[in-house]
N, CA, C and O atoms as a GROMACS GRO file, in nm:
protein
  404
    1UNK      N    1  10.332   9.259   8.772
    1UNK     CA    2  10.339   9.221   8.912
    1UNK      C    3  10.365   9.343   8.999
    1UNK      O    4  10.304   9.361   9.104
    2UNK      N    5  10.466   9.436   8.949
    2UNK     CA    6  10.481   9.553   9.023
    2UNK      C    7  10.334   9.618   9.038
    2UNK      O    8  10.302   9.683   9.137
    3UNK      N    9  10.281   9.602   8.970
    3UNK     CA   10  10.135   9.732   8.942
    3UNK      C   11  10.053   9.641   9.080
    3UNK      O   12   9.976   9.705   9.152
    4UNK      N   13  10.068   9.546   9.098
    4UNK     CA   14   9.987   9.415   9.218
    4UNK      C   15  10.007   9.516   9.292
    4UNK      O   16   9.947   9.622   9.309
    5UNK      N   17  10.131   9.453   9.346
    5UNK     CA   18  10.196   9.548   9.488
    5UNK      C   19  10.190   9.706   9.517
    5UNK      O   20  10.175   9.744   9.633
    6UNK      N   21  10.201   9.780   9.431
    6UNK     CA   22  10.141   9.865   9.412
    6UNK      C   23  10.059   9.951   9.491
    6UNK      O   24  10.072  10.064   9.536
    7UNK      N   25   9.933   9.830   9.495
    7UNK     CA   26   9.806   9.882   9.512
    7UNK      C   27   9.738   9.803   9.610
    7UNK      O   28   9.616   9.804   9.624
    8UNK      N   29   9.872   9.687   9.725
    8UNK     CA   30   9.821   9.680   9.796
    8UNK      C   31   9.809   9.762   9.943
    8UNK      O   32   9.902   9.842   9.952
    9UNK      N   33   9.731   9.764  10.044
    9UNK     CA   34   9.724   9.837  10.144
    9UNK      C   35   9.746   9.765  10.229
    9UNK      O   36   9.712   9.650  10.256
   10UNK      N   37   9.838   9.874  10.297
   10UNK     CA   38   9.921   9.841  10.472
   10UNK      C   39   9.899   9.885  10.542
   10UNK      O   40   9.855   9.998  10.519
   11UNK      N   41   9.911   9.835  10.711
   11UNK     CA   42   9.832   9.936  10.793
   11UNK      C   43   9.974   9.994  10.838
   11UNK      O   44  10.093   9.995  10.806
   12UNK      N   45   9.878  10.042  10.937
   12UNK     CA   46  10.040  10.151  10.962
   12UNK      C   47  10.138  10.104  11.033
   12UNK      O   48  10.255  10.135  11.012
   13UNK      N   49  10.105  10.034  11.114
   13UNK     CA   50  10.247   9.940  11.200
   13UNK      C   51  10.358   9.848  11.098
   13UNK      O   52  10.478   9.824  11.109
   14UNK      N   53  10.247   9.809  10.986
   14UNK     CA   54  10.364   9.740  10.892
   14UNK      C   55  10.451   9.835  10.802
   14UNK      O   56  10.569   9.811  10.775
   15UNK      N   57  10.385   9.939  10.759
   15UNK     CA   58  10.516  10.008  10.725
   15UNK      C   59  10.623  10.080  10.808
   15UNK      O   60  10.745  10.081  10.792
   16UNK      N   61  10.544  10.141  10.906
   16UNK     CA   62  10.654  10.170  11.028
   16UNK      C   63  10.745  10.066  11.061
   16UNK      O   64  10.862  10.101  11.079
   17UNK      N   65  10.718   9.943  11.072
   17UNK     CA   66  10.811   9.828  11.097
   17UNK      C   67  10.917   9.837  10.960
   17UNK      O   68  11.036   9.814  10.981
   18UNK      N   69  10.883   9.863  10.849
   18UNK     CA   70  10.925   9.858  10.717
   18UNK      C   71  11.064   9.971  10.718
   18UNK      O   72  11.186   9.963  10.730
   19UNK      N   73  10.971  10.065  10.700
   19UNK     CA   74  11.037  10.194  10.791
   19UNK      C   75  11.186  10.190  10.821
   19UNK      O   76  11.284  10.226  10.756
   20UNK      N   77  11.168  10.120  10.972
   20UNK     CA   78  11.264  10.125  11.117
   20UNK      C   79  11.349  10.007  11.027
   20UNK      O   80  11.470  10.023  11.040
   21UNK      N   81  11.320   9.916  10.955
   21UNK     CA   82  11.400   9.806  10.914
   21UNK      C   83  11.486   9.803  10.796
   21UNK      O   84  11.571   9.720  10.764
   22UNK      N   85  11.448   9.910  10.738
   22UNK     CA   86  11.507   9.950  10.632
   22UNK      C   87  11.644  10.008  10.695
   22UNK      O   88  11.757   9.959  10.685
   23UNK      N   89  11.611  10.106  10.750
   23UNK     CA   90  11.723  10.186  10.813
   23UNK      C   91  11.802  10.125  10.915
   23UNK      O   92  11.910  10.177  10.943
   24UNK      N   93  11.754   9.991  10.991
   24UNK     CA   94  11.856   9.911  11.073
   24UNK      C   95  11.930   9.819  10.945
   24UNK      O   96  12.008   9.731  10.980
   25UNK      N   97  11.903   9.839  10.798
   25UNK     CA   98  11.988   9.780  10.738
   25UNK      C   99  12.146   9.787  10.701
   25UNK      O  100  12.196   9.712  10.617
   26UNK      N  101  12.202   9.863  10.755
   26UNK     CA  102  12.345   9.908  10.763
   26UNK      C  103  12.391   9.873  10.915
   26UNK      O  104  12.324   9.893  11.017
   27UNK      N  105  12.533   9.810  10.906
   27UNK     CA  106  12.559   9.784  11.020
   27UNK      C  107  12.593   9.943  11.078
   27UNK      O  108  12.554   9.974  11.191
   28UNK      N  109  12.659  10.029  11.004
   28UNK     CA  110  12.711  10.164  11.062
   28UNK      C  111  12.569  10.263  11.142
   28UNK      O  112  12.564  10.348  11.230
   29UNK      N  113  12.491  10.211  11.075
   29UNK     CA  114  12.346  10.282  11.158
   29UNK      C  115  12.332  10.202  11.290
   29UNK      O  116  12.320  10.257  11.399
   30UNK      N  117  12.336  10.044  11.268
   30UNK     CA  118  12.284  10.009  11.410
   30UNK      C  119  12.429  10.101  11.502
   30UNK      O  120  12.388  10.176  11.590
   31UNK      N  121  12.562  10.097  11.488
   31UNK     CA  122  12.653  10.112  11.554
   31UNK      C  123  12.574  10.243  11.612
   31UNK      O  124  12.518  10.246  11.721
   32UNK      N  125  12.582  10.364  11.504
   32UNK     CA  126  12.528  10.495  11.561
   32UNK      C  127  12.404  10.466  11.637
   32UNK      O  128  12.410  10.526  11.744
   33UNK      N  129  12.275  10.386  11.624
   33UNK     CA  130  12.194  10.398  11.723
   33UNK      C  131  12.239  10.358  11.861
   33UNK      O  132  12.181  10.393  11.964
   34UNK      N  133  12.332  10.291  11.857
   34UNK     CA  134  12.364  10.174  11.984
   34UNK      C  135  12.468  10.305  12.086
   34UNK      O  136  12.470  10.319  12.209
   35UNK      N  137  12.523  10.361  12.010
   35UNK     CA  138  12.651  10.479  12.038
   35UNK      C  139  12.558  10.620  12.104
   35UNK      O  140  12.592  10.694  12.196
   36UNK      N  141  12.430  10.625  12.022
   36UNK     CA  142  12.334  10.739  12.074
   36UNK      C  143  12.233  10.686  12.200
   36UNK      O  144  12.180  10.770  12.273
   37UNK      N  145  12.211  10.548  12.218
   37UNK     CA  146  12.121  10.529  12.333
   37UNK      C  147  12.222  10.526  12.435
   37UNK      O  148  12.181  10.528  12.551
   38UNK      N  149  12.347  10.520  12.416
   38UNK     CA  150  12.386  10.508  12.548
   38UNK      C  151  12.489  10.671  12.592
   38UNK      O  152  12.587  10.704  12.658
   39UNK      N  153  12.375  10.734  12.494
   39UNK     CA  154  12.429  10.935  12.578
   39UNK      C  155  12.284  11.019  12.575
   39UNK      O  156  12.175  10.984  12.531
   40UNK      N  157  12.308  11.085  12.610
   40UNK     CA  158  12.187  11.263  12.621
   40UNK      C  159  12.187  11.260  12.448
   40UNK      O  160  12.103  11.208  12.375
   41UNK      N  161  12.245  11.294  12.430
   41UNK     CA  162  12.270  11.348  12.284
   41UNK      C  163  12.431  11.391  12.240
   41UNK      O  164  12.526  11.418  12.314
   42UNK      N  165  12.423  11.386  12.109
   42UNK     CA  166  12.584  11.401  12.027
   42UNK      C  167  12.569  11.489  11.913
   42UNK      O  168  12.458  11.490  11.859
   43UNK      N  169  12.651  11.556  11.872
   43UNK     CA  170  12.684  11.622  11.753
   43UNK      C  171  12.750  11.499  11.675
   43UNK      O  172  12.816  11.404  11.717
   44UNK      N  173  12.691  11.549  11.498
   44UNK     CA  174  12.775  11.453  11.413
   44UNK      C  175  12.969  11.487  11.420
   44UNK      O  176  13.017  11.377  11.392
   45UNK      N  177  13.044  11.550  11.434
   45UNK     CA  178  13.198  11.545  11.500
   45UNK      C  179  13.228  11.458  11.597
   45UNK      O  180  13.337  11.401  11.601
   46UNK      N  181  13.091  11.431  11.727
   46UNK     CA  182  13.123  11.380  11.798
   46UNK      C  183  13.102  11.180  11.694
   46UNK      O  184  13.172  11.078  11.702
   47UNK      N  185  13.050  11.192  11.659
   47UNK     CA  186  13.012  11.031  11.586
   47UNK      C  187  13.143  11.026  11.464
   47UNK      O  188  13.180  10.913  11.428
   48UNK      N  189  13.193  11.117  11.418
   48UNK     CA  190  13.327  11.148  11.335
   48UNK      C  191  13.438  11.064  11.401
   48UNK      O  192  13.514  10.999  11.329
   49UNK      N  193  13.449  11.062  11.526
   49UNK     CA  194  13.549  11.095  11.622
   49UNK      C  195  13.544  10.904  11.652
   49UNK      O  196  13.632  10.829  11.610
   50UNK      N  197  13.461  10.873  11.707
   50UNK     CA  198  13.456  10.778  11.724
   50UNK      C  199  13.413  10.612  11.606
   50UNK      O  200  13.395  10.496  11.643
   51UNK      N  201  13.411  10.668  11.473
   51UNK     CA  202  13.376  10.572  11.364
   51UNK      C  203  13.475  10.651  11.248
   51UNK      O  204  13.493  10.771  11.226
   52UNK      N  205  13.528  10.532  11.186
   52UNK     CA  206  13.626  10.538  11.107
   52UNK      C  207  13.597  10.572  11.004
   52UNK      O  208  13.637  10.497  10.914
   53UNK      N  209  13.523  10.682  10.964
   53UNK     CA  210  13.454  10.722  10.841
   53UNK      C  211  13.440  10.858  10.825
   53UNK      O  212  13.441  10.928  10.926
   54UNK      N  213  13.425  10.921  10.690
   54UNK     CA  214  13.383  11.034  10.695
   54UNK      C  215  13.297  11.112  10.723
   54UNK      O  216  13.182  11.071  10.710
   55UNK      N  217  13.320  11.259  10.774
   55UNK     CA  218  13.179  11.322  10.788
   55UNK      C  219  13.066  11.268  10.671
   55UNK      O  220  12.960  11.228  10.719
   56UNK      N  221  13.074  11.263  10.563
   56UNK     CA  222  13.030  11.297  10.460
   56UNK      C  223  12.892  11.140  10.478
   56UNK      O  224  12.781  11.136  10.425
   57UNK      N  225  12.940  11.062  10.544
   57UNK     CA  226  12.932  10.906  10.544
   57UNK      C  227  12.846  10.923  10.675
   57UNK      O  228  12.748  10.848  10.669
   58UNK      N  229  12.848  10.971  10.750
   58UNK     CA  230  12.813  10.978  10.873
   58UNK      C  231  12.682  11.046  10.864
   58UNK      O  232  12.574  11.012  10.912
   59UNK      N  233  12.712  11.144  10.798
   59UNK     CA  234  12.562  11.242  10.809
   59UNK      C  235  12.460  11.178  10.684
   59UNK      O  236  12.339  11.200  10.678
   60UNK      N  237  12.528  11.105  10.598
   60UNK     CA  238  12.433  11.023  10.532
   60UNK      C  239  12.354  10.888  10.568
   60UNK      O  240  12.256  10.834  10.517
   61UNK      N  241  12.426  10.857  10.665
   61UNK     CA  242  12.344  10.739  10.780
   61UNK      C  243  12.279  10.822  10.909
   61UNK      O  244  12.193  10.761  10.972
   62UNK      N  245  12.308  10.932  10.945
   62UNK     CA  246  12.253  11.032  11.001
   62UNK      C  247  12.104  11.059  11.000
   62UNK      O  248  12.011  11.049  11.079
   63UNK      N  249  12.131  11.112  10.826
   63UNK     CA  250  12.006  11.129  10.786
   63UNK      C  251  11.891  10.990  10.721
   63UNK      O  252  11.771  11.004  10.694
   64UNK      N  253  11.941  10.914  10.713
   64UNK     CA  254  11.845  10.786  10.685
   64UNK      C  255  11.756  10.731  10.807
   64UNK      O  256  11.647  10.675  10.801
   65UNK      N  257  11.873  10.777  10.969
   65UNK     CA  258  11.773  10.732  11.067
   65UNK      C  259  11.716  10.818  11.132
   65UNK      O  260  11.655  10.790  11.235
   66UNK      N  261  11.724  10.966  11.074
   66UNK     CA  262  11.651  11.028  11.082
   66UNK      C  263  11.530  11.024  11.011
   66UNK      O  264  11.425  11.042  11.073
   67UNK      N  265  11.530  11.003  10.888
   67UNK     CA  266  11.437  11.015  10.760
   67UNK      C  267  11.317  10.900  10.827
   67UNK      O  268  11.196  10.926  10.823
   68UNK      N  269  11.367  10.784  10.882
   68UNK     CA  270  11.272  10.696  10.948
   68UNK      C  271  11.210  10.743  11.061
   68UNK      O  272  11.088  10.728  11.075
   69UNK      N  273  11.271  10.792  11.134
   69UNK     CA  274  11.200  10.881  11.260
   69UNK      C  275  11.246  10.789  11.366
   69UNK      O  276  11.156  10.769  11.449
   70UNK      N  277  11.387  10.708  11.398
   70UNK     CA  278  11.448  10.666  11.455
   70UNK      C  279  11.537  10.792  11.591
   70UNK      O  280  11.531  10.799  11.714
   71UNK      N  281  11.606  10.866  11.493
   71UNK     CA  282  11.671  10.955  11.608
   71UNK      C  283  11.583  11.078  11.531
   71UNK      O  284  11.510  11.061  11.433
   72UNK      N  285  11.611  11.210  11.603
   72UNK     CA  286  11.608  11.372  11.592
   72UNK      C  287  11.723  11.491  11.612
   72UNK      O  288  11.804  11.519  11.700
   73UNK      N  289  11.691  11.538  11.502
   73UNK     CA  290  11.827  11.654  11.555
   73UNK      C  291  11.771  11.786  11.554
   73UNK      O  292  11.681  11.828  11.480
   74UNK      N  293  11.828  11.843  11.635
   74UNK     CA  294  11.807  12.003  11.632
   74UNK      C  295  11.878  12.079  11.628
   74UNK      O  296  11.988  12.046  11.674
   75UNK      N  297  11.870  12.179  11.590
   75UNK     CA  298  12.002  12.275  11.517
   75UNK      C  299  12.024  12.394  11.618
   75UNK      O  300  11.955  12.478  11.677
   76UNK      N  301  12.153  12.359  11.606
   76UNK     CA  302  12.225  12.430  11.678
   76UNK      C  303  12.369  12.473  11.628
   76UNK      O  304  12.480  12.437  11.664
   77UNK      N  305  12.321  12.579  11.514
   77UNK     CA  306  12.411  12.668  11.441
   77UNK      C  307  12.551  12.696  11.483
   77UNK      O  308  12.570  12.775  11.576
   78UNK      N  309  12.686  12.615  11.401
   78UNK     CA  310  12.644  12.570  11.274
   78UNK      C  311  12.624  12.385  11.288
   78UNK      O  312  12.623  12.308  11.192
   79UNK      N  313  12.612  12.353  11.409
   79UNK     CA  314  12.600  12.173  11.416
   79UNK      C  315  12.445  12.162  11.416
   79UNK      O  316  12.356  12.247  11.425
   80UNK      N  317  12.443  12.040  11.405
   80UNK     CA  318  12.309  11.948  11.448
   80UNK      C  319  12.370  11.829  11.538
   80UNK      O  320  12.458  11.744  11.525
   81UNK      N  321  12.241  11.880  11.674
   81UNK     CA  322  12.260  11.790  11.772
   81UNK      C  323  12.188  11.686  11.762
   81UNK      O  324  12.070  11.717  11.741
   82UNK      N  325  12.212  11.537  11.771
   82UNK     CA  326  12.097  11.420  11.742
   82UNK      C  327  12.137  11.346  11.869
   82UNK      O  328  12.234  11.340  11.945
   83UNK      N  329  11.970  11.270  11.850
   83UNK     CA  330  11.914  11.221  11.982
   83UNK      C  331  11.844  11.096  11.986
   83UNK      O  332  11.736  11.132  11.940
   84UNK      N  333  11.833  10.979  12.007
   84UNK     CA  334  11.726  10.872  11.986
   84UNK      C  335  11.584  10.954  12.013
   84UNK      O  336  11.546  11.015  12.112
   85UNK      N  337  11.539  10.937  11.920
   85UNK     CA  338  11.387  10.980  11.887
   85UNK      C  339  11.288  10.869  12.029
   85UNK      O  340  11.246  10.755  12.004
   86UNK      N  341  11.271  10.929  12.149
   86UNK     CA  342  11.266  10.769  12.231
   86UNK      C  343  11.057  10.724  12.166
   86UNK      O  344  11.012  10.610  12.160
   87UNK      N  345  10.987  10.841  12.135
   87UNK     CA  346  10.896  10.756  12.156
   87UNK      C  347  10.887  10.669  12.016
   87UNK      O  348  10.819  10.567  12.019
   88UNK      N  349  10.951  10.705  11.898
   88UNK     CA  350  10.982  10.620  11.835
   88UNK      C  351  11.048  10.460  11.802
   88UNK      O  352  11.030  10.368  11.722
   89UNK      N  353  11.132  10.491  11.917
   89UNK     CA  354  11.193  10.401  11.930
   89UNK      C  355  11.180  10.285  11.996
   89UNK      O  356  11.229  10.172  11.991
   90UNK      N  357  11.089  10.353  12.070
   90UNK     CA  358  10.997  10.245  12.170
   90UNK      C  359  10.895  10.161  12.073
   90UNK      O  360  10.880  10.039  12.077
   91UNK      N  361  10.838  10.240  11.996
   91UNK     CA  362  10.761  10.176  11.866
   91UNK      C  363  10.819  10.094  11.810
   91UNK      O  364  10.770   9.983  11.786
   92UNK      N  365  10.963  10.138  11.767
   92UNK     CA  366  11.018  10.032  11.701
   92UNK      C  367  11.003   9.909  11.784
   92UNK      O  368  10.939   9.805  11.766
   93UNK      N  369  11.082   9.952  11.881
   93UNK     CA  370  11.151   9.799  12.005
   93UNK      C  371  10.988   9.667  12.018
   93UNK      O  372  10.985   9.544  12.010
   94UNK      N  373  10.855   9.788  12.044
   94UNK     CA  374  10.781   9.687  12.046
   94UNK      C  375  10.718   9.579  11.895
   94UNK      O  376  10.689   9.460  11.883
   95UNK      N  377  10.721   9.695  11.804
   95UNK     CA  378  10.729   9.617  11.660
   95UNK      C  379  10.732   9.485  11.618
   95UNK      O  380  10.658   9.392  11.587
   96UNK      N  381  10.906   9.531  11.636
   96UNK     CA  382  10.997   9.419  11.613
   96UNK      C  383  10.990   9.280  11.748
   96UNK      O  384  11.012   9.159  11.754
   97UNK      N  385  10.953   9.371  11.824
   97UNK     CA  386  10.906   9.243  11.992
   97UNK      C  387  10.803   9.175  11.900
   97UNK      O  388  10.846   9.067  11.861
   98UNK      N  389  10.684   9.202  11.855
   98UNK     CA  390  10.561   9.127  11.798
   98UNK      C  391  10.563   9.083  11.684
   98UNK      O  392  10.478   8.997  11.662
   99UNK      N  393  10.648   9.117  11.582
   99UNK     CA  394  10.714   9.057  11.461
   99UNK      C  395  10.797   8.891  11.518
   99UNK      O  396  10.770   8.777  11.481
  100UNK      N  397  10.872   8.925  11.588
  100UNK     CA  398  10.955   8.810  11.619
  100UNK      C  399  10.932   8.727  11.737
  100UNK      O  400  11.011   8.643  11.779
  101UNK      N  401  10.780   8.765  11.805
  101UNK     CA  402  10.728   8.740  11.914
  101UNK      C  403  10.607   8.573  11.834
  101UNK      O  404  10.533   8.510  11.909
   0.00000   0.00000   0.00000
């Protein structure tokens, strides 16, 4: 059955939806997206500061909504500054609008 699935083909909005949904699967990610749309941008210390968790924890949900192409960071030695990725995100928002639409 695995070998089925496999080898079926998706277009690209369904895995992008796949994607973005995977990574809204942690409540600590939606928190950080919800915490990043409502600034310019943050350093991970600054997301330290405000969630009861470790760096270590942080930059690993960091990097998952990054890895989806949800937010972006850019380096700025020795931090990384992250940002809602917006035209991504807009992708997402409409996605999930026509998924549940």
């Amino acid at each position: 059955m695995k070998r089925y699935l496999e080898e079926i083909e998706y277009c690209e909005e369904t895995v992008a939806l796949a994607r973005f949904a995977k990574a809204l699967g942690h409540p600590t990610r939606i928190k950080i997206l919800k915490s990043l749309e409502s600034q310019a941008c943050c350093y991970t210390g600054d997301l330290v500061e405000e969630f009861p968790l470790a760096q270590s924890t942080i930059s690993q949900h960091l990097k998952e909504l990054k890895e989806a192409g949800l937010i972006q960071g850019e380096l700025n030695p020795p931090r990384i500054r992250y940002c809602i990725h917006k035209e991504n995100w807009e992708k997402a928002r409409k996605l999930f609008g026509e998924f549940f639409h």
